[in-house]
C-alpha positions as CSV (number, residue, x, y, z in Angstrom):
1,X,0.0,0.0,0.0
2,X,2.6,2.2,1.1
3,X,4.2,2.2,-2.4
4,X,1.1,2.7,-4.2
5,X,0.5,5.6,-2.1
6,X,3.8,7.1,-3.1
7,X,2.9,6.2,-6.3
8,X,0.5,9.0,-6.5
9,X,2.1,11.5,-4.6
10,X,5.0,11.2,-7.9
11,X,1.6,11.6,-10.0
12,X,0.4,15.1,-7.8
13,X,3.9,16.4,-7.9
14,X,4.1,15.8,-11.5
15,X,1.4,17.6,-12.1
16,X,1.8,20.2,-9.9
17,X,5.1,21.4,-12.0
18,X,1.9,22.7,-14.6
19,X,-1.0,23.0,-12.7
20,X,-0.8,26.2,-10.3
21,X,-2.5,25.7,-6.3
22,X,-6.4,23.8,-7.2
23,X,-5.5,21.7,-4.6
24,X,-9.2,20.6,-3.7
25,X,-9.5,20.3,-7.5
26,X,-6.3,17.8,-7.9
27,X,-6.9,15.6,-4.5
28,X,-10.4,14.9,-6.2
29,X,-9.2,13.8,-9.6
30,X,-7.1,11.6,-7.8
31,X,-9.8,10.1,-5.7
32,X,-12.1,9.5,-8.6
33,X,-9.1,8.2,-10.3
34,X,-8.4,5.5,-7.9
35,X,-12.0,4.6,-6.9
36,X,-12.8,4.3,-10.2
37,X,-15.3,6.7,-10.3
38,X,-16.5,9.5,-12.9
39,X,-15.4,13.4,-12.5
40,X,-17.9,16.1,-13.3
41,X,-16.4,19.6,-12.9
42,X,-17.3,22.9,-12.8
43,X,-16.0,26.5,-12.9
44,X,-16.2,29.2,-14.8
45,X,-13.5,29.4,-18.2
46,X,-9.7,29.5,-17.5
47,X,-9.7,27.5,-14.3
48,X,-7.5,25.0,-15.9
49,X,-10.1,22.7,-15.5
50,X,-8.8,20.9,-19.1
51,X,-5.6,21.8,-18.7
52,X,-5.2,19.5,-14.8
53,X,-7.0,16.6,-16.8
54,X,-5.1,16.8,-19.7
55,X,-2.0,16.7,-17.4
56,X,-3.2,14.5,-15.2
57,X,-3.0,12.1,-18.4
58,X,0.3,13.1,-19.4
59,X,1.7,11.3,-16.6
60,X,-0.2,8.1,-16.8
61,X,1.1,6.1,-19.5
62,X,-2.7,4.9,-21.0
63,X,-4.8,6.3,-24.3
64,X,-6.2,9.5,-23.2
65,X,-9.4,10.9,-25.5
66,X,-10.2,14.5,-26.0
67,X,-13.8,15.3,-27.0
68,X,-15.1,18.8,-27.5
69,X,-18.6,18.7,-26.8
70,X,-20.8,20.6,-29.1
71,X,-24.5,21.0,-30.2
72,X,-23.9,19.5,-33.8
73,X,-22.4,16.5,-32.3
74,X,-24.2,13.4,-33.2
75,X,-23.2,9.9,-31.0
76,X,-21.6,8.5,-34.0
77,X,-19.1,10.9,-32.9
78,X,-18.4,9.2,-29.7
79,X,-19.1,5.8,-29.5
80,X,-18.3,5.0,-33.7
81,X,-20.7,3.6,-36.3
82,X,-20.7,0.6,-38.9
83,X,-18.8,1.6,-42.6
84,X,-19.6,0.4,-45.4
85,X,-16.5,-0.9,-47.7
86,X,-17.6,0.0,-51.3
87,X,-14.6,-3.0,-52.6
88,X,-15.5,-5.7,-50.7
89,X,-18.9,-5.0,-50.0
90,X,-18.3,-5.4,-46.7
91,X,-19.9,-3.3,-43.2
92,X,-16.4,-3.1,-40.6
93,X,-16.8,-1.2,-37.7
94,X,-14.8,2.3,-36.7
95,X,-14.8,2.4,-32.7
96,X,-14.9,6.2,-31.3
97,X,-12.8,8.0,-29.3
98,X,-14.7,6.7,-25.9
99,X,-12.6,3.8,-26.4
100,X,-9.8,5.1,-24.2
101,X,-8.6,4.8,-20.4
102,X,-9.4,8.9,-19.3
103,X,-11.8,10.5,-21.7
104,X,-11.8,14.2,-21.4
105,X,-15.5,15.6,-22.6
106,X,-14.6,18.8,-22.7
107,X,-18.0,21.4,-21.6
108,X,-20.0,18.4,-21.6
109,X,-23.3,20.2,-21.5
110,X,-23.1,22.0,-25.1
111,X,-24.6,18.5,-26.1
112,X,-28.0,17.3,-27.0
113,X,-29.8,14.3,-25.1
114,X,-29.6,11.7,-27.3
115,X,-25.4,12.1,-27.5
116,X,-25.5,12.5,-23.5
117,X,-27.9,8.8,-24.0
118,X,-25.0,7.2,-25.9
119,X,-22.6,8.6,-23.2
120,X,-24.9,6.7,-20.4
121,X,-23.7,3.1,-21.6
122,X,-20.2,3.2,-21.7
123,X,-19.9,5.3,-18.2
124,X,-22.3,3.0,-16.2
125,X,-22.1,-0.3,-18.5
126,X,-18.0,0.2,-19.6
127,X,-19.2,-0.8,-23.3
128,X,-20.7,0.6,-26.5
129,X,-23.2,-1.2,-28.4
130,X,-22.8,-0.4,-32.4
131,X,-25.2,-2.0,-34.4
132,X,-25.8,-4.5,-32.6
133,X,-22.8,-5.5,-31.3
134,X,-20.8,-4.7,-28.3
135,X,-17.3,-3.9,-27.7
136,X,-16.1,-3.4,-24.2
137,X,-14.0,0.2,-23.1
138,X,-10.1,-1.0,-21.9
139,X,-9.7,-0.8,-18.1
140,X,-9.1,1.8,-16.3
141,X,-12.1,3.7,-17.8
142,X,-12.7,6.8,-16.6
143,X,-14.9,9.9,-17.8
144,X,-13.6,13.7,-16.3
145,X,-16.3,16.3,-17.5
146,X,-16.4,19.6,-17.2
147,X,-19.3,22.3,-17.6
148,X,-19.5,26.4,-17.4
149,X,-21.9,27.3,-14.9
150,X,-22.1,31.1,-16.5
151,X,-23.0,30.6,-19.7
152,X,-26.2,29.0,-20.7
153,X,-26.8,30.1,-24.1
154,X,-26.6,26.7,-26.1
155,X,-26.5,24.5,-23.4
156,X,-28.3,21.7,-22.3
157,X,-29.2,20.3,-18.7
158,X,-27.4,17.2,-18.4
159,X,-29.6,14.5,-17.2
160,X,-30.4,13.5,-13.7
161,X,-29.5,9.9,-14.2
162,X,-26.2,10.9,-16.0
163,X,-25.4,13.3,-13.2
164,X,-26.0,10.3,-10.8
165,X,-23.6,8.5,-13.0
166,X,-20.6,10.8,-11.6
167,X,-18.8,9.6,-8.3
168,X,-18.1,13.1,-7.3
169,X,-19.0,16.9,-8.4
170,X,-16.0,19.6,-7.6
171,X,-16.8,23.3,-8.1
172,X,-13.5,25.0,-9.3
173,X,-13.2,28.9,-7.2
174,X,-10.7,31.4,-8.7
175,X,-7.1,30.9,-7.4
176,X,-5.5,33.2,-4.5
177,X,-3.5,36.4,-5.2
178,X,-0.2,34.7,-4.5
179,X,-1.3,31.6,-7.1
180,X,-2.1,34.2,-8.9
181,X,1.5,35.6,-9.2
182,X,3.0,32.5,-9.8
183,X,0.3,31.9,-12.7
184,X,1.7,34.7,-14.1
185,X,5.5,34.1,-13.8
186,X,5.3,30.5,-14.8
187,X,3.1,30.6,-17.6
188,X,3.4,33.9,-19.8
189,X,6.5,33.7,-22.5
190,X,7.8,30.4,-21.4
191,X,7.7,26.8,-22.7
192,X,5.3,24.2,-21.6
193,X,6.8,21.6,-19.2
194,X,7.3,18.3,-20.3
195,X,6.1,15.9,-17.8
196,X,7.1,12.1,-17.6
197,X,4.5,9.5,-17.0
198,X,4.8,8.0,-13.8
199,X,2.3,4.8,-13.7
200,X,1.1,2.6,-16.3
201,X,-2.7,1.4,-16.8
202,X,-1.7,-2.0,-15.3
203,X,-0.2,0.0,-11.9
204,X,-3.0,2.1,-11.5
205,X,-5.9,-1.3,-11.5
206,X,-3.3,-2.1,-8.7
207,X,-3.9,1.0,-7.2
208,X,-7.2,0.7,-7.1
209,X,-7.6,-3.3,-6.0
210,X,-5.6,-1.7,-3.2
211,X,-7.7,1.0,-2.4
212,X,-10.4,-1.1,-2.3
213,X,-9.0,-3.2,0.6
214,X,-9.3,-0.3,2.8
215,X,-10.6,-1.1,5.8
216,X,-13.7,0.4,6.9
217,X,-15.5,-0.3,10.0
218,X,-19.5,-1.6,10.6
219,X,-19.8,1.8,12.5
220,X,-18.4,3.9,9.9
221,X,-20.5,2.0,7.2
222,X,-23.7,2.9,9.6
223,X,-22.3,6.8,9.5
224,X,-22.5,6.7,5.5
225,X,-26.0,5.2,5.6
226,X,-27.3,7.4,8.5
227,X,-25.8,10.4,6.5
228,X,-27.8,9.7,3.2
229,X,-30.9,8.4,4.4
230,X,-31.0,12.4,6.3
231,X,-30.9,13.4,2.7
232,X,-33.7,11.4,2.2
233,X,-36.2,11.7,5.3
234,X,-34.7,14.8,7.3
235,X,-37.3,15.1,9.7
236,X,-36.8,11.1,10.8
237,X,-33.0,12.3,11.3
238,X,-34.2,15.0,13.8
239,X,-33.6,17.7,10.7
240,X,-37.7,18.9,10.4
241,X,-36.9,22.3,9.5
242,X,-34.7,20.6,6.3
243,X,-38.0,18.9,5.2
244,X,-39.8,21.6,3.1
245,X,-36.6,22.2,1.8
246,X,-35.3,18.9,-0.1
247,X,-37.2,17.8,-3.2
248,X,-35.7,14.2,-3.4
249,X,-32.3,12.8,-1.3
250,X,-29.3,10.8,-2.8
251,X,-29.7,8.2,-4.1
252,X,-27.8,3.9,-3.3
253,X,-24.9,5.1,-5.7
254,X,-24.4,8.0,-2.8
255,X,-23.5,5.0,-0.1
256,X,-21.6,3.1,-2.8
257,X,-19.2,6.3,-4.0
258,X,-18.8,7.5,-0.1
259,X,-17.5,4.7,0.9
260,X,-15.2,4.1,-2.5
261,X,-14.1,7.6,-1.8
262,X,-14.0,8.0,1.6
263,X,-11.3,4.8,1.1
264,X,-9.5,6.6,-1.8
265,X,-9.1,9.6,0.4
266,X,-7.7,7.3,3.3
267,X,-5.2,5.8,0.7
268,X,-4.0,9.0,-0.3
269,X,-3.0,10.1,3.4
270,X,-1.5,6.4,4.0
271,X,-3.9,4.9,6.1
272,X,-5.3,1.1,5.8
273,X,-8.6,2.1,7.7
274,X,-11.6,5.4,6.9
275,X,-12.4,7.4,9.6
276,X,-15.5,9.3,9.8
277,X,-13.3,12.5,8.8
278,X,-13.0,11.2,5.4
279,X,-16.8,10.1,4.7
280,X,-16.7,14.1,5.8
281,X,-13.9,15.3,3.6
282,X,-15.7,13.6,0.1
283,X,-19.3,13.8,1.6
284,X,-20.0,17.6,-0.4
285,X,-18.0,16.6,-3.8
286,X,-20.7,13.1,-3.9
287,X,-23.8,14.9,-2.6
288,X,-24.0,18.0,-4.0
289,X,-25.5,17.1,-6.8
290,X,-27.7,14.1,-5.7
291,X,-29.8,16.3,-3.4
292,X,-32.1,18.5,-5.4
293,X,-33.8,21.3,-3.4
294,X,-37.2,22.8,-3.7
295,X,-38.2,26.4,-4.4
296,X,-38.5,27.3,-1.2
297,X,-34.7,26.4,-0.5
298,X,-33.8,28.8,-3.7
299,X,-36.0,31.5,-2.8
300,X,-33.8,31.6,1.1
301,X,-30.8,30.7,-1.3
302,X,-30.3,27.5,0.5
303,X,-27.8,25.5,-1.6
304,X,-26.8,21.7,-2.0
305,X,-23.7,22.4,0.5
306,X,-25.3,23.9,3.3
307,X,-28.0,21.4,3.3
308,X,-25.1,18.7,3.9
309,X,-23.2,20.8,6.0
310,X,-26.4,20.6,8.2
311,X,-26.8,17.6,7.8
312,X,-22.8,16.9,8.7
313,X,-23.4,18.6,12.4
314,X,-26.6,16.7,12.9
315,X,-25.9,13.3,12.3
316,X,-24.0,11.8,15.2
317,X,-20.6,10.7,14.6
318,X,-19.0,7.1,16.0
């Protein structure tokens, strides 16, 4: 485990020679990363929001996808479609660039449903169905989205079940004066870095088998399910005055993706065992966008994160 963990921590600091302060942002790729869960993030433009998962890829020797996502785009475009071979007369099949080991989908809300539909599959299912057939992603398979909160002129609402489909949500804030500086001084006029790549697609599966051993105890297990069932009923979980404010809770994949990343998060700060603290460090990144308020809470301009931060002080912890 141990060596895994460094592992990682040669990942971060690779990265970090591009990749200016986002902390917060980076600890969460690399949580998703080795719980094997989807990224969704958002921030408004120049965040280096591409430019961290682009890097992040740079120093993982595996195929790495780019997709710009666009309202034109068709799901062709993604997953392939069936040729036709005018010589032999034959139909051969041209896989898309979702067959990959990090797929980047690049403002992911630009397109239409029925390209986010053929999206849904290979995220949930790790395989494409073309015309009949299916063909099966390579392992690791991961999807890192991002999406501009700002702009909503040709955009479209992602899904709920897609949005469901994402382990964890991270909301990308403007850097600090001083990262701002260094922004400056290491970016304007000068080359890009070249990064090496640091693990392999065969060491990172063994990253996450280990991660997945993580020990987590009956009583912390109960803390994850008393945590989202408050989302669910708050007034059963001594939260009334949450009730007329939650529209529906989390749903199972909430328990399933605390615990995968409350165990990534252990694994990154070398520990074999969660602690409540971590089910507390991930809980806002995998709940905030599995509870969806009610008018009310947007007319007192309750959000998502201080319904779980309430939520956080109420429920007891072991």
């Amino acid at each position: 485990m141990e060596h895994a963990a460094t592992l990682m921590e040669r990942v971060l600091y690779e990265v970090k020679k591009t990749v200016v302060g986002q902390d917060h942002f980076l600890e969460r790729v690399l949580v998703a990363t080795l719980a094997g869960g989807h990224l969704l993030v958002e921030g408004v433009p120049g965040l280096a929001k591409t430019l961290t998962v682009k890097t992040l890829a740079a120093t993982v020797r595996g195929s790495f996808r780019r997709i710009q996502f666009t309202p034109d785009l068709v799901p062709a475009d993604l997953v392939g479609t069936r040729i036709y071979n005018q010589k032999t007369g034959d139909f051969s099949t041209s896989l898309g660039p979702v067959f990959c080991n990090l797929l980047l989908a690049d403002e992911i809300n630009r397109a239409p449903a029925k390209v986010q539909s053929a999206l849904l599959e290979v995220m949930q299912e790790h395989q494409v169905t073309i015309a009949g057939e299916t063909h099966k992603v390579p392992d690791p398979f991961l999807v890192m989205a991002t999406e501009n909160p700002i702009e909503q002129e040709g955009t479209y609402p992602l899904p709920e079940a897609q949005v469901d489909r994402f382990m964890l949500k991270v909301k990308v804030g403007y850097p600090t004066r001083a990262e701002e500086l260094q922004i400056m001084d290491r970016v304007a006029g000068k080359a890009p870095v070249r990064l090496e790549p640091i693990v392999g697609p065969e060491e990172l599966e063994r990253a996450q088998q280990t991660v997945a051993e993580v020990y987590i105890d009956p009583k912390v297990k109960e803390y994850i399910v008393n945590v989202v069932l408050a989302t669910r009923d708050p007034a059963q979980s001594g939260l009334k005055e949450l009730a007329g404010y939650i529209e529906y809770g989390a749903s199972p994949r909430a328990t399933i993706y605390l615990n995968l990343a409350a165990r990534a998060h252990a694994f990154l700060r070398h520990r074999g065992f969660v602690t409540p603290e971590d089910i507390k460090a991930v809980a806002y990144d995998v709940l905030r966008h599995r509870v969806a308020l009610t008018y009310e809470a947007e007319a007192e301009n309750l959000t998502s994160e201080k319904i779980v931060q309430r939520i956080l002080e109420k429920i007891e912890v072991p």
